[in-house]
C-alpha positions in Angstrom: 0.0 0.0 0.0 1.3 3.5 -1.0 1.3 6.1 1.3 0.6 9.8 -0.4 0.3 13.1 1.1 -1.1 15.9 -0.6 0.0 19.2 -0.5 -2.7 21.6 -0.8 -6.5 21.0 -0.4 -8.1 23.5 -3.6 -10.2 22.3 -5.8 -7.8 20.0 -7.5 -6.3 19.1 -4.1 -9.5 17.6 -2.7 -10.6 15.6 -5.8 -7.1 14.2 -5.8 -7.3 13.4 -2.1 -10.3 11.7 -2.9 -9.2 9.4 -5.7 -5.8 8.3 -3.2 -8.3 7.2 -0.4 -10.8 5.3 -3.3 -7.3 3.8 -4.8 -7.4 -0.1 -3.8 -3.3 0.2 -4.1 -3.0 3.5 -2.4 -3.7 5.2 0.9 -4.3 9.1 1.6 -1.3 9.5 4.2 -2.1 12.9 5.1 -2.7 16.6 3.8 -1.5 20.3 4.3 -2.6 23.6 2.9 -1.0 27.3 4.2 -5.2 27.8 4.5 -6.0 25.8 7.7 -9.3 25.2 7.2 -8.8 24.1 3.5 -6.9 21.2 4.9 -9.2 20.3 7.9 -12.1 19.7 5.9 -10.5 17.8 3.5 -8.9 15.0 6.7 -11.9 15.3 8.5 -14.5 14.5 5.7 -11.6 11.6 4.5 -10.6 10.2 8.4 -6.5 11.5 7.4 -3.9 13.4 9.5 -3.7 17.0 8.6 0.3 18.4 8.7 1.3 21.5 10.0 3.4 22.2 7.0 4.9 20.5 4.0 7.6 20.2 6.2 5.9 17.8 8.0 4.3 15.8 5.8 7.7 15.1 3.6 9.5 14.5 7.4 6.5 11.8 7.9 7.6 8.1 8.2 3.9 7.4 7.5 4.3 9.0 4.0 5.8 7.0 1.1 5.1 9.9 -1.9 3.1 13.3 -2.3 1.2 14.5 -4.6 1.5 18.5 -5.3 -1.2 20.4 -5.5 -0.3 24.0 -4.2 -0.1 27.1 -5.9 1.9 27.5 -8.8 4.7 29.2 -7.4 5.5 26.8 -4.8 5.5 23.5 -7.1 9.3 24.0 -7.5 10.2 24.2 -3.6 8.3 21.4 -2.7 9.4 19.3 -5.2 13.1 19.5 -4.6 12.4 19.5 -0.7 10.5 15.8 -1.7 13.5 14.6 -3.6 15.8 15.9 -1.2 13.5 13.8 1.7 13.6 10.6 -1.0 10.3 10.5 -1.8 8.4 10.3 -5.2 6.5 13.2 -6.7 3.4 13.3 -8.8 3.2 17.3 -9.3 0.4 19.9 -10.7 1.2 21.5 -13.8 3.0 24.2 -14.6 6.4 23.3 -12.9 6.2 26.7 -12.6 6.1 30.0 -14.7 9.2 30.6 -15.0 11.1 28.3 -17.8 14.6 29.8 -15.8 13.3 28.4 -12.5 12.2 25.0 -13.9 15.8 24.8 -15.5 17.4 25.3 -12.2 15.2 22.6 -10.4 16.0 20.3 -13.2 19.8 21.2 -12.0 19.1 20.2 -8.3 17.1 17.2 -9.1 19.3 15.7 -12.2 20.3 12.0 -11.1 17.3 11.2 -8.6 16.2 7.9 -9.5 12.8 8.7 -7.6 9.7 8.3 -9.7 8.9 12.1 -10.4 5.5 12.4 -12.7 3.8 15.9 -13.8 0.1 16.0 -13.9 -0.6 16.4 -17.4 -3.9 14.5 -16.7 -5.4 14.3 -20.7 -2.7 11.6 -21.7 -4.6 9.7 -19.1 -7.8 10.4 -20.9 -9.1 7.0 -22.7 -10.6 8.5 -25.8 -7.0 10.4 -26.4 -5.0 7.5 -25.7 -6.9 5.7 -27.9 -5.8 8.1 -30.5 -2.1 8.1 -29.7 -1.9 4.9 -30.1 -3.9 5.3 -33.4 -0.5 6.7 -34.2 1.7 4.1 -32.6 0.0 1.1 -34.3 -0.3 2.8 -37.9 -4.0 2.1 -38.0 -4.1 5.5 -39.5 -1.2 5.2 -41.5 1.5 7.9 -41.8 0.5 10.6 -39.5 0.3 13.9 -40.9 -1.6 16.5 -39.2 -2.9 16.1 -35.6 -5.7 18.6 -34.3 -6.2 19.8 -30.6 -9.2 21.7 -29.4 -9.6 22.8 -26.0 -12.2 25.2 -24.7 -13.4 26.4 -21.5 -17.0 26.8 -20.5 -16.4 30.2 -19.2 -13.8 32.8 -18.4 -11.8 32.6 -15.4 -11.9 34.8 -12.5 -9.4 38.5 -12.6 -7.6 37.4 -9.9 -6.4 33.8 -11.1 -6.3 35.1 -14.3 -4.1 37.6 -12.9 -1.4 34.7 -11.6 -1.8 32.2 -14.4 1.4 33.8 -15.9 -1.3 33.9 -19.2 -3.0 32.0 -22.0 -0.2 30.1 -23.1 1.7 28.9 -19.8 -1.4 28.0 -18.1 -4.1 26.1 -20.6 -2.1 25.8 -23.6 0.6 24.1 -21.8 -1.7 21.2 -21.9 -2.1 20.9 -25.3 1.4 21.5 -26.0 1.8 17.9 -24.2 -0.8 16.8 -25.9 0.6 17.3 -29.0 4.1 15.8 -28.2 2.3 13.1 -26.8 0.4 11.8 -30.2 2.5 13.6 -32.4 5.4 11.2 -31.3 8.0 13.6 -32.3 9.5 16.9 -31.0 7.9 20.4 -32.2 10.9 22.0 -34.6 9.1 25.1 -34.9 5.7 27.0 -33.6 3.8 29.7 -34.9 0.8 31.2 -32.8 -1.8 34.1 -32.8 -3.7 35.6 -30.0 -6.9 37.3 -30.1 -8.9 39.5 -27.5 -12.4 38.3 -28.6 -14.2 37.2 -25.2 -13.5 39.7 -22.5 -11.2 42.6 -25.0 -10.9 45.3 -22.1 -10.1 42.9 -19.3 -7.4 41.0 -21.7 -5.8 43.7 -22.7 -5.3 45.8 -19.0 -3.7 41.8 -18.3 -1.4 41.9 -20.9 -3.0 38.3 -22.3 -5.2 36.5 -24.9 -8.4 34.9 -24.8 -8.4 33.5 -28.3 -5.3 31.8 -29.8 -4.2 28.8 -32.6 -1.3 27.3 -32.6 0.6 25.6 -35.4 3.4 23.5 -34.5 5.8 21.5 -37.2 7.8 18.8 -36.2 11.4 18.3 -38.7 9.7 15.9 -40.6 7.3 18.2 -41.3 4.3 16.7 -39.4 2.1 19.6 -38.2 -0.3 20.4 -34.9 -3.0 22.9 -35.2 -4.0 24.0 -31.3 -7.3 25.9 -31.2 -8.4 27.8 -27.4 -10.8 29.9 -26.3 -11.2 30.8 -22.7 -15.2 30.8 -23.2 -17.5 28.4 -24.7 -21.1 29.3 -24.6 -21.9 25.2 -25.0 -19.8 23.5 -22.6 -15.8 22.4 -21.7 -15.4 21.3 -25.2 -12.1 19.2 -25.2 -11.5 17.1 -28.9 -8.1 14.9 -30.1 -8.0 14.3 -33.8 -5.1 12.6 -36.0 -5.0 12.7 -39.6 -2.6 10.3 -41.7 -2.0 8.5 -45.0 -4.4 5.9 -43.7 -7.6 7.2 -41.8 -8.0 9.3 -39.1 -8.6 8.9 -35.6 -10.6 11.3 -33.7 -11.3 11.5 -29.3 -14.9 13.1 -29.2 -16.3 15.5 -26.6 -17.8 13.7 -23.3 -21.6 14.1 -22.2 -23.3 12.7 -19.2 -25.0 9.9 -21.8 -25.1 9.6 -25.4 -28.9 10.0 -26.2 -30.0 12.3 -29.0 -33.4 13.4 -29.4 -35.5 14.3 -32.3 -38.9 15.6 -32.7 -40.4 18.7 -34.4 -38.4 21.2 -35.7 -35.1 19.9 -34.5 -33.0 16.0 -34.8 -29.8 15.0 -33.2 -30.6 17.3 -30.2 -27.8 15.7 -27.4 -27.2 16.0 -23.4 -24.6 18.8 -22.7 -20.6 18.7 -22.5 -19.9 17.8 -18.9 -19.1 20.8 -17.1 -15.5 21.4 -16.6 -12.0 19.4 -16.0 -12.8 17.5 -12.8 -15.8 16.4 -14.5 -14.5 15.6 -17.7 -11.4 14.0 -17.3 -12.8 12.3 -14.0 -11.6 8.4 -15.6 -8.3 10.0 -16.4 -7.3 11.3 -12.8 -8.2 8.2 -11.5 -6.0 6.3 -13.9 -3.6 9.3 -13.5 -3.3 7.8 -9.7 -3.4 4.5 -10.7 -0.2 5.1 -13.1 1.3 6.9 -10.1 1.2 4.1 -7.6 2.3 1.4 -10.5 5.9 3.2 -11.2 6.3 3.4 -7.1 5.8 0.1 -7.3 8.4 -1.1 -10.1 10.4 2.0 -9.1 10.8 2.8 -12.4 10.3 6.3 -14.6 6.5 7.9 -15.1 5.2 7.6 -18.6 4.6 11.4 -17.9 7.8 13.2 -16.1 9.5 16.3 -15.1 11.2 16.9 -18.9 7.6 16.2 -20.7 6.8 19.8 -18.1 9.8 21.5 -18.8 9.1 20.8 -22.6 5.6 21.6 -22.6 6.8 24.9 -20.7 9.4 25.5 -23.7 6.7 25.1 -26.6 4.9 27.8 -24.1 7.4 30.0 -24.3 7.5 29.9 -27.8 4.1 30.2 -28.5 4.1 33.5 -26.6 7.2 35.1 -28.1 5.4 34.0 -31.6 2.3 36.2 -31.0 3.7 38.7 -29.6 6.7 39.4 -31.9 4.2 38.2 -34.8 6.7 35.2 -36.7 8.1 31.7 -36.3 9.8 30.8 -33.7 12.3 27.9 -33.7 12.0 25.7 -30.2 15.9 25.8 -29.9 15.6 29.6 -29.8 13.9 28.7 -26.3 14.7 25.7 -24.8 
């Protein structure tokens, strides 16, 4: 049985908590978060020990691994304080917003054998896996264009808006996995556009984009056309296609069932696109865990580690410094 404590008890935090104490190979060893009542709620309602700091919980003999779910700007600390205290890491995306800061973790943590995983959740995501390996398997042939859409159901709030650190670093980053993740080959070159269409004023006193493609080309010359908008009037609408010589292979959108209904004046009418991440991409945390405990286990490598975030945080980078300085930008320019 695998021990985890999580660090910090948000939204993401909680459900994750959740999923260690459901996990038939896992046990919730514990939680923290700097808000005290955050954390309370969360062991009381599960029956766990609450830490008085991360400190704490990485110090723990009763902890095996953690699982990082703070704020953005403390992913980097606590990871290198839980390699530095030997234990495994599954941590929240970003690694953090700055690509300088993730270089020098990468420094301090370089020849840890510990299993260290990032939470890029979607790779997790049956339909999109499905897809990838699509790719793998040649069922669709040669792969030659791959496209990602990913839209929220509504705009964020100012404030967390405010510390995303922007379109680009904090959704796109996502996608940009996603991409190296079916594309099967490292982005050469990305070119991107950014558009103030949902919220104009509010975009513009933040310096950032609500609206944005991205089209990344690998050496061979495969491409990856990322569409995002930060508001979708019909639900979180998340969709994985891949394009080759052979067929195509394409992840749908998720609805709580797959009736249609038809009567006068309308056919095909459908259920709508669950809500938002948690909801959507509730299979894929699970088997996010589940992938987790299994390289703890073996002690080997995570399919998803800390290089896939530090490369997803490149393509980022590049994406930005494309929009905003209107060409192509070359990922070894970056990264």
């Amino acid at each position: 049985m695998v021990r985890i404590a999580v660090l910090g008890c948000g939204r993401i935090g909680r459900m994750h908590a959740a999923n260690i104490a459901a996990h038939p190979r896992a046990a919730l060893g514990g939680v923290f978060d700097v808000h005290r009542p955050a954390a309370e709620e969360v062991a009381s309602g599960l029956g766990v020990a609450r830490f008085e700091s991360a400190q704490d919980a990485l110090a723990s003999p009763d902890v095996d691994a953690v699982l990082i779910a703070s704020s953005t700007p403390t992913h980097s600390d606590l990871l290198e304080a839980a390699v530095a205290a030997g234990k495994p890491v599954l941590c929240e995306k970003p690694i953090d917003l700055s690509l300088e800061r993730v270089n020098l973790c990468a420094e301090r943590i370089r020849g840890s054998a510990l299993p260290i995983m990032l939470g890029f959740v979607r790779r997790f995501d049956p339909g999109h896996r499905a897809v990838a390996q699509a790719v793998r398997d040649g069922t669709i042939g040669e792969l030659h264009q791959v496209a990602i859409t990913s839209r929220d159901p509504g705009l964020a709030p100012v404030g967390y808006l405010k510390e995303s650190g922007g379109i680009f670093r904090d959704m796109t980053i996502h996608d940009f996995d996603m991409a190296r993740f079916v594309l099967g080959e490292e982005v050469a070159t990305v070119s991107a556009v950014g558009s103030r269409l949902v919220e104009p004023q509010t975009m513009a006193e933040l310096g950032d984009y609500d609206t944005v493609t991205v089209l990344l080309t690998t050496a061979s010359g495969k491409q990856c056309v990322i569409t995002n908008s930060r508001r979708a009037t019909y639900g979180y609408d998340q969709r994985v296609e891949a394009f080759g010589s052979g067929g195509m292979a394409i992840s749908e959108n998720v609805r709580e069932n797959n009736a249609t209904f038809h009567g006068a004046g309308f056919t095909g009418r459908g259920t709508p696109l669950l809500d938002f991440f948690i909801e959507r991409y509730a299979a894929a945390f699970a088997a996010e865990i589940s992938a987790f405990v299994a390289a703890i286990e073996a002690g080997t490598a995570p399919e998803v580690g800390f290089e896939d975030g530090r490369l997803a945080l490149v393509l980022a980078e590049a994406a930005l410094a494309s929009a905003t300085e209107g060409r192509i930008v070359t990922v070894g320019e970056i990264g």
